[in-house]
LUMVEXLO-946101 format. One record per residue (C-alpha): residue in one letter; y, z, x. Coordinates in steps of 0.05 Angstrom, whole numbers, padded with zeros to 5 digits, always signed. Example, Ala and Ser with C-alpha at 12.3 -4.5 7.8 and 13.67 -1.06 7.14 Angstrom:
<sites>
a-00090+00156+00246;s-00021+00143+00273;
</sites>
This chain:
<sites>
x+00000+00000+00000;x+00052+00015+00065;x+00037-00053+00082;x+00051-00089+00022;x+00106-00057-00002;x+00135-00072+00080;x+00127-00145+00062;x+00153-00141+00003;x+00212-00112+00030;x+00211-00145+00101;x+00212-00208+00059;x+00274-00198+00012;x+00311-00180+00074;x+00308-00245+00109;x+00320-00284+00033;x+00384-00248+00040;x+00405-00262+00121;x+00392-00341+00100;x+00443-00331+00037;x+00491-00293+00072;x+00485-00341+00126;x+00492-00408+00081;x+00552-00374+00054;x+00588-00359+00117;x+00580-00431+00143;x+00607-00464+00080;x+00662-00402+00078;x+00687-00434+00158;x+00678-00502+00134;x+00717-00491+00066;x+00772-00453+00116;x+00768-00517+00172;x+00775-00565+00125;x+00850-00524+00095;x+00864-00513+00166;x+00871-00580+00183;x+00907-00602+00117;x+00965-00556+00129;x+00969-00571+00206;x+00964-00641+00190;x+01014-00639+00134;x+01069-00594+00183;x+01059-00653+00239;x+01074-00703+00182;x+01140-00666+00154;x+01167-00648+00225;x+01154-00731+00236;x+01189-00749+00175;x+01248-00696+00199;x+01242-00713+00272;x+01261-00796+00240;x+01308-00775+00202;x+01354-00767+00262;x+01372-00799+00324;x+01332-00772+00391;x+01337-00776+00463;x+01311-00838+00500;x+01268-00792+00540;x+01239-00770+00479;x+01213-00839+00455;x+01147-00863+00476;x+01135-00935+00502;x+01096-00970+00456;x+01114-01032+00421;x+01151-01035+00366;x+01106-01036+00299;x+01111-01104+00256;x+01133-01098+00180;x+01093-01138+00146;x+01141-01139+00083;x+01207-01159+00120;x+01166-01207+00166;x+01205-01172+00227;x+01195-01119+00285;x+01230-01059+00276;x+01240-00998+00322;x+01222-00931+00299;x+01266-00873+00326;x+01211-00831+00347;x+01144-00838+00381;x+01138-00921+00368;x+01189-00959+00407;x+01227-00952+00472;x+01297-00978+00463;x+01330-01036+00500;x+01383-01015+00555;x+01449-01047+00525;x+01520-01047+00557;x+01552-01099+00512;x+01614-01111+00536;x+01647-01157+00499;x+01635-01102+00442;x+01695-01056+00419;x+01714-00999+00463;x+01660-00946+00439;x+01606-00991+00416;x+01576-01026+00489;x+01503-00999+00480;x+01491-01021+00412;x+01472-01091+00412;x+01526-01137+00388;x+01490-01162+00327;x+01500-01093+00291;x+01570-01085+00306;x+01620-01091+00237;x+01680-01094+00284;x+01726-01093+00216;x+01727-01074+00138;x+01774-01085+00081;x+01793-01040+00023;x+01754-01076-00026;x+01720-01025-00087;x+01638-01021-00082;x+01594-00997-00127;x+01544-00941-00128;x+01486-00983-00149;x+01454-01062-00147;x+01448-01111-00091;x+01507-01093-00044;x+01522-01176-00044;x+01542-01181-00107;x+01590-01126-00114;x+01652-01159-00110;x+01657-01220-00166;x+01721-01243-00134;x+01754-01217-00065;x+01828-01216-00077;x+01865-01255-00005;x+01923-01224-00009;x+01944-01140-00005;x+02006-01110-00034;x+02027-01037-00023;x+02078-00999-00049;x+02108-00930-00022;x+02116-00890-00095;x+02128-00829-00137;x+02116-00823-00208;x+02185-00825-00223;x+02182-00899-00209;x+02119-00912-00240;x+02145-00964-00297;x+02189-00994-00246;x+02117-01005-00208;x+02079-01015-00259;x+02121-01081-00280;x+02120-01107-00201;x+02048-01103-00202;x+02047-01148-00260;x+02082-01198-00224;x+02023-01205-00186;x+01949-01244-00199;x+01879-01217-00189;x+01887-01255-00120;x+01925-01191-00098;x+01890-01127-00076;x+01942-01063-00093;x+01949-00999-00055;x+01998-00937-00077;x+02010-00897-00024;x+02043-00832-00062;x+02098-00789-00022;x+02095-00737-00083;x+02021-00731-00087;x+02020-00747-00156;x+01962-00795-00161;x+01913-00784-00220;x+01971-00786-00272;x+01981-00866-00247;x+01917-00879-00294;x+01957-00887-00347;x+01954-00958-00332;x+01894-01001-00331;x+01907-01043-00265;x+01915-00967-00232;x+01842-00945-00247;x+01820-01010-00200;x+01879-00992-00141;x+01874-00958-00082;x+01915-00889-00071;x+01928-00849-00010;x+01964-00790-00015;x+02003-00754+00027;x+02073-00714+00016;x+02137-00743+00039;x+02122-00800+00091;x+02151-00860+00089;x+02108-00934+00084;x+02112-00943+00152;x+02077-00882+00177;x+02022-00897+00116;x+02026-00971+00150;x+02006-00928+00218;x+01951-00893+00201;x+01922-00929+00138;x+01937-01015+00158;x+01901-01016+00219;x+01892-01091+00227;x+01813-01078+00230;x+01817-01059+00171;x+01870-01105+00127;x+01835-01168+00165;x+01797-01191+00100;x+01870-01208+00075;x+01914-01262+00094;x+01983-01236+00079;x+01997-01158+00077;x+02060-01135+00028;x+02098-01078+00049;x+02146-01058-00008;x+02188-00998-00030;x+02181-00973-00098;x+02260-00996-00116;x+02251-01065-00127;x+02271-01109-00192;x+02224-01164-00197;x+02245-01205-00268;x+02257-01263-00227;x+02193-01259-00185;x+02127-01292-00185;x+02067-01271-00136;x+02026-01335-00135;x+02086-01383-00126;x+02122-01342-00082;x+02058-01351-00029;x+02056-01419-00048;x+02128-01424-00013;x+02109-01382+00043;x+02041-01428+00057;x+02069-01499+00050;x+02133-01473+00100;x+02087-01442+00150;x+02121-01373+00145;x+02090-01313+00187;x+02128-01273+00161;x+02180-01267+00100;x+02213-01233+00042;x+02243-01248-00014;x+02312-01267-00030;x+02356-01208-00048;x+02411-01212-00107;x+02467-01218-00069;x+02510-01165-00117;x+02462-01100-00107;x+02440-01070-00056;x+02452-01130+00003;x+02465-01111+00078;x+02447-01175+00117;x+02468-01236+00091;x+02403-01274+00130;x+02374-01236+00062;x+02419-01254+00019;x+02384-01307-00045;x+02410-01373-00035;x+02419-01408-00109;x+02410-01483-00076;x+02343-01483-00035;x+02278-01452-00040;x+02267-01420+00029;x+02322-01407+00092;x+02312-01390+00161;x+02383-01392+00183;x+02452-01357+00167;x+02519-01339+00183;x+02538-01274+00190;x+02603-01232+00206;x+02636-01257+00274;x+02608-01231+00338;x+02545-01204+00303;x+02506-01263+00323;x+02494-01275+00405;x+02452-01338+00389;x+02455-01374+00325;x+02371-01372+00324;x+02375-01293+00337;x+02380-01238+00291;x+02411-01225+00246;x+02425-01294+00241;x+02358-01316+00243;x+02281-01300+00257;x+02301-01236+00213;x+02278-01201+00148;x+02296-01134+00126;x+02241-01080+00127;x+02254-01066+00057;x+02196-01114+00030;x+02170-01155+00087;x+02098-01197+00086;x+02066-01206+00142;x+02017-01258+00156;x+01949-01221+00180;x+01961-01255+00257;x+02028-01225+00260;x+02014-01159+00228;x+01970-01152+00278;x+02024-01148+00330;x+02073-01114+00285;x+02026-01061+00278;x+02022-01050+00352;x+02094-01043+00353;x+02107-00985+00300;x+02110-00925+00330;x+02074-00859+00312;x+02123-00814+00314;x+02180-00861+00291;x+02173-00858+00207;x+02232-00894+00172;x+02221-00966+00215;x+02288-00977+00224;x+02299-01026+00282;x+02236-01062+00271;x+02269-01120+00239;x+02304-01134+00296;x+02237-01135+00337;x+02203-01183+00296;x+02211-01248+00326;x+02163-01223+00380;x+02096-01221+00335;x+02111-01299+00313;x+02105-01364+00350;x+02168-01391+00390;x+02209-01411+00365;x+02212-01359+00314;x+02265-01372+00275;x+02217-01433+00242;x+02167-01378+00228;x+02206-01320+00194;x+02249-01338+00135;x+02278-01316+00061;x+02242-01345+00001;x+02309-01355-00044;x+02271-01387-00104;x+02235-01326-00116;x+02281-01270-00108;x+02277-01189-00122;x+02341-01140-00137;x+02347-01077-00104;x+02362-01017-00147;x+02378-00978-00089;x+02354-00921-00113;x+02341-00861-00062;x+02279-00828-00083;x+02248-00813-00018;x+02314-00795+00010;x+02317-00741-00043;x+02249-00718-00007;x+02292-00691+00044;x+02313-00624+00069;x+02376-00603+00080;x+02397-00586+00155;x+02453-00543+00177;x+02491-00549+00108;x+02485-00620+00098;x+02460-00652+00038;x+02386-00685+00042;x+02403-00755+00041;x+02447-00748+00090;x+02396-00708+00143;x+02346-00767+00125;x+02388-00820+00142;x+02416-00781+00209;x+02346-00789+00230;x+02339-00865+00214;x+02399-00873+00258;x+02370-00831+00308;x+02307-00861+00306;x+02339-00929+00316;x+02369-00922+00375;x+02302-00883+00410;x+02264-00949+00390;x+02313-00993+00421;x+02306-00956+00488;x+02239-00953+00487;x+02228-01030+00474;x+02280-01042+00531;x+02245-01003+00581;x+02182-01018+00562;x+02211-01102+00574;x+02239-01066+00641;x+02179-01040+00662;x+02127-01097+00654;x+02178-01145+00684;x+02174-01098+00740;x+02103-01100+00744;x+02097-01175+00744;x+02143-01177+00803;x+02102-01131+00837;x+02035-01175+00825;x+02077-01244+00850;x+02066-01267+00765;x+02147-01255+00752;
</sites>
């Protein structure tokens, strides 16, 4: 009986050792196989991460690059598929040498995009020409019937001294406009830092306008008819001769439909083909051609707001001889209201009134561009001497 009942029991141990053992090898298997999910699944996200960004060269392995068979074309993968071609592009803009010149979008436009759809076939019609205006809402109807002077063939842009912007959507053609906003500057230091001629290149003639101008005698479209069929590089219109006229080179002539040449007061004039006489428009609503505005852009300087002296300057950003390339268009001709909003933006200096401390700096800002333009001729007639190219 001892010895059955030991095999009995000898034998229901080792039923159990097998089970226990069975179990524990499907337990480590069960525990491999989770294992090696969630390692392989952390490798995968930090890849996906690691993708997401830009890495060192050192950190890319040298394989070749994968092929992708839906675009029919080789791309390189940031990480771990590709080593990248050394590139020192020169003839790419300052900052850009090492990518390769195919990628480079040297220049832009202001030109509204969607959020959605093919990016191609955003824009149903590119406008070719861009007007800005300097405004406040005060002036907005005296804006708002300018603009409507103007076809679909003109891009606008507010740029808003008061930093009253949203109110502006009042009107339909304001709800398709660009604004910038920033509180009392004047258009040319919005022409500075916002005109960059990278970025106004998709438009062949930039207007630069103050918010005070009467426009029942204007038209957009035949206005740059005139300014294309006489060559112009740069222009305004003509200026009702009995508001708001300082130069008579400005002044609308009732008997032509463009000028390039006038008289002014005795002694004014050291050349007959100089300003004022001629190659000269007032900064008050110049258009540039996009050539020239790339040189007049140059020109402007930072810290120099209100422009003044410019106009004078102008003949240098055209072809010689300039007075055939800058002229008045009298057939299409503007008032000016003279009316001194941004002035009133002002603050008053040592007792004076606003107006007055705003146009002590235009003088004064004037003269400092004057010297600086004649030294700056000084100095690079200098330098050619010193080369042997004077």
């Amino acid at each position: 009986m001892q010895r059955s009942v030991f095999k009995r029991s000898n034998g229901k141990d080792s039923t159990w050792i097998v089970i226990t053992a069975i179990m524990g090898i499907a337990f480590g298997f069960f525990i491999g196989i989770s294992f090696s999910s969630v390692h392989l699944t952390k490798i995968s996200l930090l890849s996906g991460v690691k993708n997401s960004f830009d890495v060192p060269m050192s950190d890319i392995s040298r394989s070749d690059a994968f092929f992708d068979v839906s675009s029919g074309t080789k791309q390189i993968e940031a990480l771990g598929s590709a080593s990248l071609p050394k590139i020192n592009a020169s003839s790419n803009p300052r900052g850009a040498e090492s990518l390769p010149p195919g990628i480079v979008v040297p220049e832009s436009d202001l030109f509204l995009r969607r959020l959605w759809g093919d990016p191609s076939e955003d824009i149903k019609k590119k406008p070719k020409y861009l007007l800005t205006f300097t405004v406040g809402y005060a002036q907005r109807h005296n804006i708002d019937a300018a603009v409507k002077k103007f076809s679909d063939d003109f891009a606008i842009l507010l740029f808003h001294y008061d930093g009253r912007t949203s109110e502006w959507d009042q009107f339909e053609w304001s709800k398709n406009a660009i604004h910038v906003s920033a509180r009392k500057q004047t258009k040319w230091w919005y022409a500075k830092r916002f005109l960059h001629p990278d970025i106004v290149s998709a438009y062949e003639y930039i207007f630069i306008w103050d918010e005070d101008l009467g426009v029942e005698h204007f038209n957009g479209d035949k206005y740059m008819n005139l300014v294309i069929k006489h060559g112009l590089e740069i222009s305004q219109p003509g200026i009702e001769p009995n508001n708001g006229l300082t130069w008579e080179m400005t002044k609308r002539r009732g008997d032509r439909d463009v000028h390039t040449v006038t008289e002014e007061k005795p002694g004014w004039c050291s050349d007959p083909h100089l300003p004022p006489c001629a190659a000269f428009v007032e900064i008050m609503a110049p258009v540039f051609s996009r050539e020239a505005w790339r040189c007049v852009w140059h020109m402007i300087q930072n810290d120099l707001v209100h422009g003044w002296g410019l106009d004078f300057a102008l003949r240098r950003c055209v072809p010689q001889p300039a007075h055939e390339k800058i002229g008045v268009i009298d057939s299409q001709w503007i008032i000016h209201q003279v009316i001194p909003s941004l002035g009133n933006q002002g603050q008053s200096e040592n007792g004076k009134d606003p107006r007055e401390a705003v146009r002590i700096r235009c003088r004064t800002e004037w003269a400092q561009f004057q010297t600086r333009l004649s030294n700056a001729d000084k100095d690079h007639i200098k330098e050619l001497n010193l080369n042997g190219k004077g």
